[in-house]
N, C-alpha and C positions, 0 to 999 in steps of 0.2 A: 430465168433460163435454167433448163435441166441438169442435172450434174450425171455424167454418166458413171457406173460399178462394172469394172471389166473383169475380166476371170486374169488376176499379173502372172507376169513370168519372174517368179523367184529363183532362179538357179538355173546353171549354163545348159542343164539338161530338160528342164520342166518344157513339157509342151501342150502338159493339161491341165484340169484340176476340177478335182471332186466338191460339189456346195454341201457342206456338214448343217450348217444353220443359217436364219437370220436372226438374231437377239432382237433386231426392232421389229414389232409388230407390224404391216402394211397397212400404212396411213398413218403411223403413228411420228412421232418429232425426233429429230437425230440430233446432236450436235457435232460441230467438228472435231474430229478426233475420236470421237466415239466409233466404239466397235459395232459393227453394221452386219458382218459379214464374219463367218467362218468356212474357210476350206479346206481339204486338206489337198496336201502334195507332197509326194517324193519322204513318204513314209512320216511327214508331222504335218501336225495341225495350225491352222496358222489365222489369226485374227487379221478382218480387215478393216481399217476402220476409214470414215466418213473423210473425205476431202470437202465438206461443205457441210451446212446446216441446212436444216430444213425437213421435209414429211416425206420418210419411203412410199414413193408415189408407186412403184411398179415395179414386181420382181420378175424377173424372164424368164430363171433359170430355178427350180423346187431342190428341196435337199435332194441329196443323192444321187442326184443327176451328175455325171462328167462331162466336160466341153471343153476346149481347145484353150489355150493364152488365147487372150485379146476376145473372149467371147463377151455380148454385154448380159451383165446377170441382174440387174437391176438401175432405178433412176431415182435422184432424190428432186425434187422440186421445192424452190423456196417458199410454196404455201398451199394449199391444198385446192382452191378456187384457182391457181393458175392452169391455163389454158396446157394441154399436155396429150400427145398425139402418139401414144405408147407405139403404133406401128411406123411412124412415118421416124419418130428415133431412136428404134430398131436399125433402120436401114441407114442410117447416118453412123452407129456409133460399133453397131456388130463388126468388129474385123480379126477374128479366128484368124491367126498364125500357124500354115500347115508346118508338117515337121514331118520330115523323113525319116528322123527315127523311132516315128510313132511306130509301135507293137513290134521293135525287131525283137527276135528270141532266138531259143535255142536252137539248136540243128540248122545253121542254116546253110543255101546253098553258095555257093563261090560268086562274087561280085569282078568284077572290073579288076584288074591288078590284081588277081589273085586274093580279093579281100573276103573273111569270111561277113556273109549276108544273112538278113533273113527276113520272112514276109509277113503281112499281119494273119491273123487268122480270125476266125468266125469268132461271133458274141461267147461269152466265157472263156472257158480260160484260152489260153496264148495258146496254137496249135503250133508246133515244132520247125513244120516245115509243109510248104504248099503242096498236095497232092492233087493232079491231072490237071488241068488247063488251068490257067490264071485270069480271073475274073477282071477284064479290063475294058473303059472303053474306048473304041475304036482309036479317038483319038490319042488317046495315052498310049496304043499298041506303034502306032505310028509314030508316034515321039519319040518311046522307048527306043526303036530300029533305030532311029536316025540318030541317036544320041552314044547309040551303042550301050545298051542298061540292058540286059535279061531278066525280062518283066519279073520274073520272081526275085529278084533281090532288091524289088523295089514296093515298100510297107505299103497300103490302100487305105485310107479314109471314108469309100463310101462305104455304100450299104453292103454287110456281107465281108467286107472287105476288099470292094472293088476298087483295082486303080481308076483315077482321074488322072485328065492331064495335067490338073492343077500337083498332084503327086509325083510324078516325073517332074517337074520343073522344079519342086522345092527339095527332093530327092539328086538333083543335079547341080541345085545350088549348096547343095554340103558336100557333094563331090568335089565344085571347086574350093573348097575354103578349106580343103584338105591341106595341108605342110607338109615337103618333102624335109626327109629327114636321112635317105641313104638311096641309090639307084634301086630305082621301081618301090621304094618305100615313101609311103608317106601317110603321114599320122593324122586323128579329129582331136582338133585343140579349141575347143570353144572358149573364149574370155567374155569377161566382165570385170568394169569396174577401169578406173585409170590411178597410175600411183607408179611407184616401184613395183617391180613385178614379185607375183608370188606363185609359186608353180606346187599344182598338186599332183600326188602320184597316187592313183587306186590301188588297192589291193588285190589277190587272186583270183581269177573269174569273173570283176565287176568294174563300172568303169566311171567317170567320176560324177557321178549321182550317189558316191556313197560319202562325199560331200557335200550335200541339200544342205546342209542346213548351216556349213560354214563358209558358203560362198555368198550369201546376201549380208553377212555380219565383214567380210575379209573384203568385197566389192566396195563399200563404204571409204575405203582409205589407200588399196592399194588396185593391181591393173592382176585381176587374179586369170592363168592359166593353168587350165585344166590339161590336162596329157590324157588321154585313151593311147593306151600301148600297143606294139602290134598286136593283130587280131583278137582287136574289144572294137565295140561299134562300129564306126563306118572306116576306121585304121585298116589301111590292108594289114593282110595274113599272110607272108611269105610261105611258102612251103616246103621247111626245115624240120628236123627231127626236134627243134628245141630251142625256144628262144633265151639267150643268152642274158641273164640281170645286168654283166657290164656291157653290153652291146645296148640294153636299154637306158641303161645310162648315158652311153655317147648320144644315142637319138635324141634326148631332153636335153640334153648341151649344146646341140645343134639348133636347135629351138631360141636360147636364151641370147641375147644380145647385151645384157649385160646381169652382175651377181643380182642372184633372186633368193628370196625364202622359199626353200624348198620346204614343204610338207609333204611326205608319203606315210600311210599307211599299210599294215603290213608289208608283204612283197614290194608296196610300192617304197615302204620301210627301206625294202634293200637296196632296193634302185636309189635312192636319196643318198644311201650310204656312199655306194660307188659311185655314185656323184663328188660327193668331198673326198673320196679317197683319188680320183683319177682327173677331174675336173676340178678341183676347189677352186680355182678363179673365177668361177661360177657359182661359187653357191655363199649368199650373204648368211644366213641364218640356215640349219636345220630344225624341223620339226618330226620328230620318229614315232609315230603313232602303233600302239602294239606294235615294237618292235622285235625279231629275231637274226640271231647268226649260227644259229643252232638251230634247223627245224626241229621240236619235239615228237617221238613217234606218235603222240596223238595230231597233231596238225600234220603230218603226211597221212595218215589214217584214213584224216577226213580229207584231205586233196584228194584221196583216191575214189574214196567215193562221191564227191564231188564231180570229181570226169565220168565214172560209170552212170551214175544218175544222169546228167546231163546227156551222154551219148544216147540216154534213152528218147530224150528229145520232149520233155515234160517241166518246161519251168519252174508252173505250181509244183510238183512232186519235189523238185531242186528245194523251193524255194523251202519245201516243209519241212527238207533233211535238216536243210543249214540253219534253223530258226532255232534251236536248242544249244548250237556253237557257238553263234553268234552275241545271241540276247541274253539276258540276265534272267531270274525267274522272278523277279517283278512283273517285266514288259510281258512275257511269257504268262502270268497270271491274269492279264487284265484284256479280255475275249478283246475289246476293241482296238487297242493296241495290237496286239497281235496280228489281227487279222491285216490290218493298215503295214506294217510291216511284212506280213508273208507276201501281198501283194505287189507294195513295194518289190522288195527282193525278187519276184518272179520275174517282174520287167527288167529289173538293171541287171542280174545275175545272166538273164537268158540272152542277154546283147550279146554273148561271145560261144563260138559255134565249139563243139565237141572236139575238132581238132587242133584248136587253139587252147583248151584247157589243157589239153596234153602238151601240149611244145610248152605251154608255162608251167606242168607238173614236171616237165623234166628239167626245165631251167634252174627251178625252184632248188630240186635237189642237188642240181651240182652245185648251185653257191653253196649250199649249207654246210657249214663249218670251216668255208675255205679264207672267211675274213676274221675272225675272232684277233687275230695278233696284231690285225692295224688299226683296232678301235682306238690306240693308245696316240693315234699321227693322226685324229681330227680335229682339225683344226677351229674351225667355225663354230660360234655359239650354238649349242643345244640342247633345245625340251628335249624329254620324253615322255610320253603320255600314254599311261596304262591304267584299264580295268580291274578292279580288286578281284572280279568274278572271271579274268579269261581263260578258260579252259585251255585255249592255244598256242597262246605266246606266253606265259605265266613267268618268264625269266626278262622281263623289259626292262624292271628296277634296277635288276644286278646289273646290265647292259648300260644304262644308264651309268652306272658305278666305274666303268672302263672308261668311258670318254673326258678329257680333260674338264674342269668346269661345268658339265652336262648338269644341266637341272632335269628333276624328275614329278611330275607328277600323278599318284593314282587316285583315282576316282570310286571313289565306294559304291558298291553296289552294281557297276557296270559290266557288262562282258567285253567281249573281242569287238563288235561296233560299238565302243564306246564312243566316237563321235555322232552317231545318230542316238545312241540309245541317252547319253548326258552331254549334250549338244552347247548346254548354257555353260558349265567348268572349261570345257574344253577349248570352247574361245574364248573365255577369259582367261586360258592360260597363254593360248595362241597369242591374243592381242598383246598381253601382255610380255612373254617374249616375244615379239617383233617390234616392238616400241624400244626394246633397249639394246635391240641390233645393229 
């Protein structure tokens, strides 16, 4: 019998993945366990290896090709003379997983509730926002109407970037699995994993695919939620001068049913914070990833022009400002690396529409400096986890130094994503404090 090679879903957000290689020659012998496969996803690379023995009989899917979760990319067969019908299972083992928030980006327009949206665009790069009619068919126009969706706030999969009505329906199935979290709010909380809960918080502008690579290591042992705050992904976007850090703190409190490890990164840093400062019956463990309570005038600097860029409505161009902030001059040296990461970043950065970076640049500024004197009243165990190289938050260590008991760790050589950019310290610091939480 066949063994099928699917394209996995690694992370709460992955809905594709790129084939980088196959290390086994075709027709050559695999053993179990043996790496078979390389893809990448959600800015790393990732080996996959052989669930079975036996002779890579047929590959579907060539490097560099991209294709959905759950596409089949290849077969192994336990011997080379077995009988093997590479089209008849195709059609048995292919099952692509659409996903609604394939290609949402920047600039988008207003969804349902007030949410900001956004639609896919043509072959290269992420176009900002749909301009003149919306390539749909028939039946998807009909669905849309009836389900009350405004065809453009809803991403396309086929050609072109035409809707289907298979894209209305799975577009509709992440509308419902939405969490109310305050009247006419409510938030995209995707999970994985089962355990004690551990709840992540994104940082400015992106949304929690900027934890790829610590959600398949964290899904292992505990029941991990991801938060998208207002207006990031498919969260509505109230329409307010400025969203509030402690008001996104009660949102994830409403969330929790009982104490979770909280991890946030930056911003999502501060929301974690106000969390053990106003909620602490909620929160078992902190994790404060580039931490601040002080924005530095380079990190409002670059928030500002963060939003200006974005308003222009060009993710790639986002994605190229923020790649020198972000990343270390390692990752930043190495063309292939690079590129994998501006990529990355154009997709996950461009989920949150131009006037939601503003309501979080002005959020952002009024917490800053208004918590420094309560560092000294947290209570709950906590890391800190900073980059030697971050240009942004460069005061994490010292922050760390305030909080009762607070361990700290920095990681050499990393920037401001230092959980994508040294992804393997970072959960070994994580795992290891929440083991003794």
């Amino acid at each position: 019998m066949a063994t099928p090679i699917a394209m996995p879903k690694l992370g709460l957000t992955m809905s594709e993945g790129k084939v980088i290689a196959w290390p086994i020659p075709l027709g050559e012998h695999v053993d179990k366990g043996q790496t078979v496969l390389i893809i990448e996803s959600e800015k790393a690379e990732v080996e996959i290896e052989a669930t079975a023995a036996g002779i890579l009989r047929h590959i579907y899917v060539e490097p560099e090709e991209v294709v959905p979760c759950g596409s089949l990319l290849g077969a192994i067969t336990a011997g080379a003379d077995e009988p093997f019908d590479a089209e008849a299972f195709h059609a048995d083992h292919h099952r692509p997983v659409a996903s609604a928030d394939q290609g949402m980006l920047a600039g988008a327009t207003l969804g349902p509730g007030g949410a900001a949206r956004a639609g896919a665009g043509e072959a290269g790069e992420p176009a900002a926002r749909r301009v003149g009619r919306v390539l749909a068919a028939p039946a998807a126009r009909a669905l849309a109407k009836n389900l009350g969706f405004p065809l453009e706030t809803i991403p396309g999969r086929g050609p072109g970037g035409r809707i289907t009505k298979e894209d209305v329906e799975a577009f509709a199935e992440r509308r419902r699995a939405l969490r109310r979290v305050a009247e006419g709010v409510s938030l995209e909380v995707p999970q994985q994993g089962t355990g004690r809960p551990v709840v992540l918080l994104p940082g400015f502008g992106i949304d929690v695919a900027a934890f790829a690579r610590q959600v398949p290591v964290l899904a292992q042992r505990f029941a991990v939620l991801g938060v998208n705050p207002r207006g990031v992904g498919l969260s509505d976007a109230p329409e307010t001068e400025g969203y509030d850090v402690r008001t996104a703190a009660a949102d994830v409190a409403s969330l929790i049913e009982e104490p979770a490890h909280v991890i946030g990164a930056s911003l999502g840093a501060a929301v974690a914070l106000e969390m053990a400062f106003e909620h602490h019956d909620r929160v078992r463990s902190l994790t404060l990833v580039t931490p601040f309570v002080f924005a530095s005038p380079t990190l409002l600097a670059v928030i500002d022009a963060w939003c200006a860029v974005g308003a222009m409505g060009s993710p790639t161009a986002l994605a190229k400002m923020l790649l020198p902030w972000l990343f270390a001059a390692e990752t930043l040296a190495d063309p292939r690396a690079r590129d994998r990461v501006e990529r990355g970043l154009a997709e996950i950065a461009g989920r949150v529409s131009a006037p939601s970076l503003a309501r979080w640049a002005a959020g952002l500024r009024a917490w800053s400096g208004t918590r420094a004197d309560a560092l000294g009243g947290v209570r709950a165990p906590t890391l800190v986890v900073a980059g030697s190289r971050d240009l942004l938050t460069p005061g994490a260590e010292a922050l760390a130094q305030e909080i009762p008991g607070a361990k700290s760790v920095v990681v050499s050589g990393a920037g401001h994503a230092v959980a994508l950019e040294a992804a393997e310290a970072v959960n070994e610091a994580i795992l290891n404090h929440l083991a003794g939480a």
